[in-house]
C-alpha positions as protocol buffer text, in pm:
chain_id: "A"
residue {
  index: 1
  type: UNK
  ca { x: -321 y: 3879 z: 3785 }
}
residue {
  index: 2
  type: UNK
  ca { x: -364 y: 3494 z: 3783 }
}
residue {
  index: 3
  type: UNK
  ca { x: -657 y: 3398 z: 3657 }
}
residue {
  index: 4
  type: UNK
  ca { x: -850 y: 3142 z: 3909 }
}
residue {
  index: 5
  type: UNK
  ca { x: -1037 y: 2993 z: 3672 }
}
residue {
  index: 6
  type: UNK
  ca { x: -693 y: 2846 z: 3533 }
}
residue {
  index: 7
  type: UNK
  ca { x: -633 y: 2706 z: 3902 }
}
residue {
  index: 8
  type: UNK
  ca { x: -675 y: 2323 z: 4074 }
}
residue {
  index: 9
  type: UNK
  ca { x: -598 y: 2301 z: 4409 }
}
residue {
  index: 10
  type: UNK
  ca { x: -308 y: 1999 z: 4490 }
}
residue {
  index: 11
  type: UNK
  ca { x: -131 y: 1822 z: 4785 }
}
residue {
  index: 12
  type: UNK
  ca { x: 191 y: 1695 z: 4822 }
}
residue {
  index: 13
  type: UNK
  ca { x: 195 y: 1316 z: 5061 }
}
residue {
  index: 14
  type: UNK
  ca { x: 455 y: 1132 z: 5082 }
}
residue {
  index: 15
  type: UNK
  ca { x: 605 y: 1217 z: 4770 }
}
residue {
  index: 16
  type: UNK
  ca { x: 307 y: 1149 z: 4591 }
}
residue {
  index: 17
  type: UNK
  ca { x: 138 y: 1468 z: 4394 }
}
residue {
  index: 18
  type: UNK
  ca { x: -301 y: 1441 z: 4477 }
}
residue {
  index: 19
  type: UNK
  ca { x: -559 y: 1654 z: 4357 }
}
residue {
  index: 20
  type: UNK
  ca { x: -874 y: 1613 z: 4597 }
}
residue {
  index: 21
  type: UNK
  ca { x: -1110 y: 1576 z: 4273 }
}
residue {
  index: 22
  type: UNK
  ca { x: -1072 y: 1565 z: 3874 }
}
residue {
  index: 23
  type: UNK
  ca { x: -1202 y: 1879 z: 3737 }
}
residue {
  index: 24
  type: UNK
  ca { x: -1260 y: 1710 z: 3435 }
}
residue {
  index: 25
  type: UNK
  ca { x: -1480 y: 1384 z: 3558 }
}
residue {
  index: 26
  type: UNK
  ca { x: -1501 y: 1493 z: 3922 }
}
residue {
  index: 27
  type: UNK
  ca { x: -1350 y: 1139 z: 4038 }
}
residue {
  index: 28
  type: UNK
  ca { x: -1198 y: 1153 z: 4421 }
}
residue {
  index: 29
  type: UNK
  ca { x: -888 y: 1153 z: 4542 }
}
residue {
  index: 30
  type: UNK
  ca { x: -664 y: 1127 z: 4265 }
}
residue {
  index: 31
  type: UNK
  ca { x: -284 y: 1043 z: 4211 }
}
residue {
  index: 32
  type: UNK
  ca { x: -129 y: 1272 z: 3951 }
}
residue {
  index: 33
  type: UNK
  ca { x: 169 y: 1162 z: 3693 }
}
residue {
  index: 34
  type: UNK
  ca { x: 403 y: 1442 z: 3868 }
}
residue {
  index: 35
  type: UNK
  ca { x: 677 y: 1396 z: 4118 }
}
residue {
  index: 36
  type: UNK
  ca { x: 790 y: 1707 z: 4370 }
}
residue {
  index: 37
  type: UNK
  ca { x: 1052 y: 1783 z: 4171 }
}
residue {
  index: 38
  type: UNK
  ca { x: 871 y: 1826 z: 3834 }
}
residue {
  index: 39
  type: UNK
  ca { x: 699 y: 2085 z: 4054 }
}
residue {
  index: 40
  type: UNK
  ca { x: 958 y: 2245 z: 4134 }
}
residue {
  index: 41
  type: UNK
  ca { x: 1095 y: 2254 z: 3773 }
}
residue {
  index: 42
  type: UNK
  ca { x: 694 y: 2397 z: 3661 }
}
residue {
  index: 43
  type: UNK
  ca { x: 747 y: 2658 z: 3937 }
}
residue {
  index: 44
  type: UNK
  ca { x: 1106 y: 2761 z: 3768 }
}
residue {
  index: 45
  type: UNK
  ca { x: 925 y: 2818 z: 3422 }
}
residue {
  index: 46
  type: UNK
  ca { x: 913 y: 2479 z: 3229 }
}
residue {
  index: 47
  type: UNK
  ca { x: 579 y: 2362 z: 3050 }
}
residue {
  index: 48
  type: UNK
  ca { x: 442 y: 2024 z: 3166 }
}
residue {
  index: 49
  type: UNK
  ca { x: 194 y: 1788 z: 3013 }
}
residue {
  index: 50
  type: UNK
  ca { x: -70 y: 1647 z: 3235 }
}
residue {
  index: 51
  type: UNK
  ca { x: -301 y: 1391 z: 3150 }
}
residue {
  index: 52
  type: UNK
  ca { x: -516 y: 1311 z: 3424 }
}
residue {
  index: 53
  type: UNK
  ca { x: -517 y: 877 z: 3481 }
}
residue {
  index: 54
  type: UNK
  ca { x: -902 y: 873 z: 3562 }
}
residue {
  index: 55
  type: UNK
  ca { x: -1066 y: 1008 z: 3269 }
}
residue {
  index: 56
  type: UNK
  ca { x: -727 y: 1082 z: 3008 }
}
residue {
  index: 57
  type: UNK
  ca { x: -844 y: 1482 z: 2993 }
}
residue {
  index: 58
  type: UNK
  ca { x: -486 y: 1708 z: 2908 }
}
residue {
  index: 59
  type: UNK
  ca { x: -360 y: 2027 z: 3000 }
}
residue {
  index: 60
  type: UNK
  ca { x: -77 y: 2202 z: 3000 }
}
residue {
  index: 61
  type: UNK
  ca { x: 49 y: 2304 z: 3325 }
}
residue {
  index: 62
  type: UNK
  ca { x: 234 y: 2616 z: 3253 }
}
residue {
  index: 63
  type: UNK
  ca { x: 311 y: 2789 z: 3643 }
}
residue {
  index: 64
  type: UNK
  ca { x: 216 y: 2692 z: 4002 }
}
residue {
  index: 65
  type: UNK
  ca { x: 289 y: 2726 z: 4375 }
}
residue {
  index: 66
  type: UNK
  ca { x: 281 y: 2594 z: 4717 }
}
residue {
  index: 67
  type: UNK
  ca { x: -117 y: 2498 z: 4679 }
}
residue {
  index: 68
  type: UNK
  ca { x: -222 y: 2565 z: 4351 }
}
residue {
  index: 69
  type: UNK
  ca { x: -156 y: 2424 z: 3930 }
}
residue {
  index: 70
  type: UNK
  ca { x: -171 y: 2683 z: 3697 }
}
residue {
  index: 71
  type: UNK
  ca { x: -325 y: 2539 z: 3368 }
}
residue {
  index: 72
  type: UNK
  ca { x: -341 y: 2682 z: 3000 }
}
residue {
  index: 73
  type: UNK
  ca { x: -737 y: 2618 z: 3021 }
}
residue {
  index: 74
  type: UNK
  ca { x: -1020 y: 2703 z: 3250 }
}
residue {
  index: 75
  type: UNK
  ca { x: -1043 y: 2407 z: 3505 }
}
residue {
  index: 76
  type: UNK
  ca { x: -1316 y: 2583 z: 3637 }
}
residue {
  index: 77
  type: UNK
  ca { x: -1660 y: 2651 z: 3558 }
}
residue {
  index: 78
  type: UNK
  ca { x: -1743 y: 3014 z: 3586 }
}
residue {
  index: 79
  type: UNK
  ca { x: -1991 y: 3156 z: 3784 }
}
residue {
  index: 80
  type: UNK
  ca { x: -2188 y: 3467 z: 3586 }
}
């Protein structure tokens, strides 16, 4: 089972790869270092680097899919 903490929702637009907010500094709207095709290479198996532009935070993306990144650390807080 995937574990949704792990999870951050993204969008693909125009060839450009978004995530609606930072889960690290919460800024809006912002443009991610990846191109479609680095998804699609994450999605075959291969680790990728991300270091978010707004506030430099890293993870390693290590699966995804159609909506969702798949990262090595909780991106979310968890509710108890």
């Amino acid at each position: 089972m995937i574990p949704f903490e792990r999870t951050w929702p993204y969008d693909v637009v125009m060839g450009d790869v978004y995530v609606q907010d930072c889960p690290f500094c919460g800024t809006d709207h912002v443009l991610l270092p990846l191109k479609p095709r680095e998804i699609k290479e994450i999605q075959g198996g291969k680790k990728k680097l991300l270091v978010f532009p707004c506030c430099h935070s890293r993870v390693t993306l290590v699966d995804c899919d159609g909506d969702y990144l798949l990262a090595d650390v909780p991106l979310r807080n968890q509710l108890k």
